[in-house]
C-alpha positions in Angstrom: 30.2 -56.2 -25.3 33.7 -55.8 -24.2 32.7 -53.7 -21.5 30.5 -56.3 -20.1 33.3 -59.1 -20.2 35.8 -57.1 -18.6 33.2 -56.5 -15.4 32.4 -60.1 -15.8 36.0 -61.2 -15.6 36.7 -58.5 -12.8 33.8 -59.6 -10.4 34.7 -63.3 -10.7 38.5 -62.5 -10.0 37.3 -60.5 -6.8 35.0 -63.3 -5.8 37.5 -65.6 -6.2 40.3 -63.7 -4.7 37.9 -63.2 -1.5 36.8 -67.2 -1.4 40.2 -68.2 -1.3 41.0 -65.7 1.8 38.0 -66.7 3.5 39.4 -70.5 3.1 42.8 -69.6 4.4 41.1 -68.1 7.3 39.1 -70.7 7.7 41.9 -73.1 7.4 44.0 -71.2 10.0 41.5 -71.3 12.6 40.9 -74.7 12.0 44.6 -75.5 13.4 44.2 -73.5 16.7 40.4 -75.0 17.4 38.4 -71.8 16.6 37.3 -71.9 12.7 33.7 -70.8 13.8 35.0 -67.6 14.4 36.3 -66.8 10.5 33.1 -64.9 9.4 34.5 -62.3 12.9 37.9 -62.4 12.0 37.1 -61.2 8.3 34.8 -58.5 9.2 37.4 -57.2 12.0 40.7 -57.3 9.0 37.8 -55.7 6.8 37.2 -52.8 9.0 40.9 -52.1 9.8 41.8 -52.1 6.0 39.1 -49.3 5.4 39.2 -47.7 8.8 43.3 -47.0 7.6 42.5 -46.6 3.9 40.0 -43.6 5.3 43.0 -42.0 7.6 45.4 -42.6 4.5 43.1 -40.4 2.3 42.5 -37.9 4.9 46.3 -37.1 6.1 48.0 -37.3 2.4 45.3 -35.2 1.3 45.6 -32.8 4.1 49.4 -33.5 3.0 49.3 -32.8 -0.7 49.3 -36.1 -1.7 52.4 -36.8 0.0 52.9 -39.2 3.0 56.6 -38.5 3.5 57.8 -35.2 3.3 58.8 -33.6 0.1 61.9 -30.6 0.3 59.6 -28.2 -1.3 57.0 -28.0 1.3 56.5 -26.2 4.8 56.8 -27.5 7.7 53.8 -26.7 10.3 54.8 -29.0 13.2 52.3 -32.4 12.9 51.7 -31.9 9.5 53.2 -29.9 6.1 51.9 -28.1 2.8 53.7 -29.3 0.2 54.3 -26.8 -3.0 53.1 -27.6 -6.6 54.4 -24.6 -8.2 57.4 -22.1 -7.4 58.5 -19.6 -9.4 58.5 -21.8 -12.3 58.7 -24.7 -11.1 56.4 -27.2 -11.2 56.6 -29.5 -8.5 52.9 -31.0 -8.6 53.1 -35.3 -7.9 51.8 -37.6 -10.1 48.6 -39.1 -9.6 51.2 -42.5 -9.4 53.0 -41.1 -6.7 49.9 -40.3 -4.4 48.8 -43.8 -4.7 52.6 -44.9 -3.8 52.4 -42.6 -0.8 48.7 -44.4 0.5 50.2 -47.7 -0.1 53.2 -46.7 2.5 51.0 -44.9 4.5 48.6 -48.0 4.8 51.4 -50.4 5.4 52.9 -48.6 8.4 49.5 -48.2 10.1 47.3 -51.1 9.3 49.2 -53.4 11.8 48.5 -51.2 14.9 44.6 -52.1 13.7 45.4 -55.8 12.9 47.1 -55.9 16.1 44.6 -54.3 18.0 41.9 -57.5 17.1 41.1 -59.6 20.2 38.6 -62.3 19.4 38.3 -65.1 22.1 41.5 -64.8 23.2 43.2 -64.8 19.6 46.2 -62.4 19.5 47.3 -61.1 16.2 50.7 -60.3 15.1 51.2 -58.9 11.5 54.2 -60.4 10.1 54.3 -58.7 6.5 51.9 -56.7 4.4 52.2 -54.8 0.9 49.7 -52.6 -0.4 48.8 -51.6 -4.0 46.8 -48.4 -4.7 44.4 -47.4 -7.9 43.0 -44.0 -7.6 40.1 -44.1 -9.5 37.1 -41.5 -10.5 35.0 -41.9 -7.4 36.6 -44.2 -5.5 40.1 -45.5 -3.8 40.7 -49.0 -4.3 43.4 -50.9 -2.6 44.6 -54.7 -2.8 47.0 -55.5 0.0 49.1 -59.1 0.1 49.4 -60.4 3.8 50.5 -62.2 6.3 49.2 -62.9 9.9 50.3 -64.6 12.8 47.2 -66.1 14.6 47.7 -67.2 18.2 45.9 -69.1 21.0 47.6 -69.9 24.2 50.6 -71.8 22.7 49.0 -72.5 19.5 50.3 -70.6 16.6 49.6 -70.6 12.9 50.4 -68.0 9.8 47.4 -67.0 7.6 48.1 -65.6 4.3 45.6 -63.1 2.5 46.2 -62.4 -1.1 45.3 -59.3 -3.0 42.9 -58.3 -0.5 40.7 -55.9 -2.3 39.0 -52.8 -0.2 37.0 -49.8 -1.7 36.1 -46.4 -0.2 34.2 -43.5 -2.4 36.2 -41.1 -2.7 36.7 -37.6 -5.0 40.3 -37.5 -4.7 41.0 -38.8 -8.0 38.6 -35.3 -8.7 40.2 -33.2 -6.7 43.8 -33.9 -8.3 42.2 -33.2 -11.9 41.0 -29.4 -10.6 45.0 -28.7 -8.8 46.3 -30.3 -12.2 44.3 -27.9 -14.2 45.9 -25.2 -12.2 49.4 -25.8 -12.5 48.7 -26.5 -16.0 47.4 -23.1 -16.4 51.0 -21.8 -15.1 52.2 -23.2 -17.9 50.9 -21.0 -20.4 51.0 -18.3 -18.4 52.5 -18.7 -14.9 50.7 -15.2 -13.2 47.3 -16.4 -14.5 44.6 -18.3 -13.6 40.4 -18.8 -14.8 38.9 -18.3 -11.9 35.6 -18.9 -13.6 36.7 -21.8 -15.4 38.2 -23.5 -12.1 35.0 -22.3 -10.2 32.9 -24.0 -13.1 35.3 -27.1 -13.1 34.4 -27.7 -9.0 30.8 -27.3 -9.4 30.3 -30.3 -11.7 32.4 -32.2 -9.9 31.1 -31.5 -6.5 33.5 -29.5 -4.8 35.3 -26.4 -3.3 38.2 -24.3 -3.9 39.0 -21.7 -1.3 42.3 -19.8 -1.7 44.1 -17.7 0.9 47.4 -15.5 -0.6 50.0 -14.5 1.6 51.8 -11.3 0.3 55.2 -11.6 1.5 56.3 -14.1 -0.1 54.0 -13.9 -3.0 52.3 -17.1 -2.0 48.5 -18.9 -2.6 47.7 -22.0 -0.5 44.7 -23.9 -2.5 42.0 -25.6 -0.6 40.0 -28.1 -2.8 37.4 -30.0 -0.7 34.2 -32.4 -0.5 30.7 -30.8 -0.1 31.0 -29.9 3.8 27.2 -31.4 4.0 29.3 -34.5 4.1 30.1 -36.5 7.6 33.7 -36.5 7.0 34.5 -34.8 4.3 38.3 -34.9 2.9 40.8 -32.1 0.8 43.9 -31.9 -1.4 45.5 -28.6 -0.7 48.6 -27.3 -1.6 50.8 -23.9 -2.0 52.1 -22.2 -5.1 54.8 -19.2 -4.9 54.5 -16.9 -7.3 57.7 -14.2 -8.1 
């Protein structure tokens, strides 16, 4: 019963959250002549917010969960590999931080989208945006505040948007609890790993893990990915150095 209420109370808060965007839309456009075009204008911010939230998963995965580069990491020109392990120690980011590191990620990038909207001669300017990030079993959520400038010839007006809620499915929240289960296993015993029990672990959730060692240094970079049948399918990977 408690279950129940809680989605209850969760699908009226989103529904209500989203009715009271669409009316600040709605209002906005009124001002500069245009309010038949809210139901456009909507879709468009829709498909920026999940067309960014999708890049966000795809680079901080590739990224180790990190959007800004940590000091234990290597560099490889346009990207890095962050490490979770050296020699002891453990260096692994909370499943906090990765959703701290989407959030920025989305903020910086989610205006060149917004921006990018041209809908009967409405330019877009974004003026301020901050994102909030749940990484949950199956899915990425986000709820972003903002505010956009909406202009037409030299009519201007600022829409707000409140805890604007976007999903995308998603194993990341997945993939972190197979690399957590590995530097977990360091430590008990940090030259050891159960290969069988990691290989077991990925099969009921769905995924891969390829490793590649380098011998000099003693080093492993960890590969944990979507089933490649997938269209676009993401990883987490990340290096350990072992002494």
């Amino acid at each position: 019963i408690v279950a129940i209420m809680v989605i209850v109370v969760a699908a009226v808060y989103l529904s209500l959250s989203n009715q009271s965007s669409t009316n600040n839309l709605r209002s906005a456009l009124s001002k500069i002549g245009i309010s038949q075009q809210v139901n456009v204008l909507e879709n468009s911010i829709g498909e920026c917010l999940k067309t960014t939230l999708d890049d966000a998963i795809g680079v901080i995965g590739i990224q180790g969960g990190f959007y800004t580069r940590p000091e234990a990491s290597e560099d490889l020109g346009i990207t890095f590999i962050p490490y979770y392990y050296d020699q002891g120690s453990f260096l692994q980011p909370s499943l906090n931080k990765i959703e701290s590191e989407i959030s920025d990620f989305v903020n910086e990038f989610l205006p060149f989208c917004i921006e990018d909207i041209v809908i009967e001669d409405i330019l877009l300017k974004q003026e301020s945006i901050k994102t909030i990030t749940k990484i949950n079993p199956g899915e990425v959520e986000i709820q972003s505040d903002m505010q956009i400038t909406l202009s037409k010839g030299d009519q201007t007006t600022l829409i707000e948007l409140t805890s604007y809620p976007t999903k995308l499915n998603s194993k990341l929240n997945e993939m972190y609890e197979i690399s957590e289960y590995i530097i977990d296993s360091h430590r008990e015993d940090p030259e050891f790993i159960c290969i069988n029990c990691m290989a077991d672990m990925a099969e009921e959730k769905g995924l891969f893990v390829d490793m590649l060692s380098f011998e000099v240094p003693f080093t492993t970079l960890f590969i944990i990915s979507e089933d490649t049948d997938s269209t676009n399918p993401k990883i987490l990977e990340f290096l350990n150095k072992y002494s």
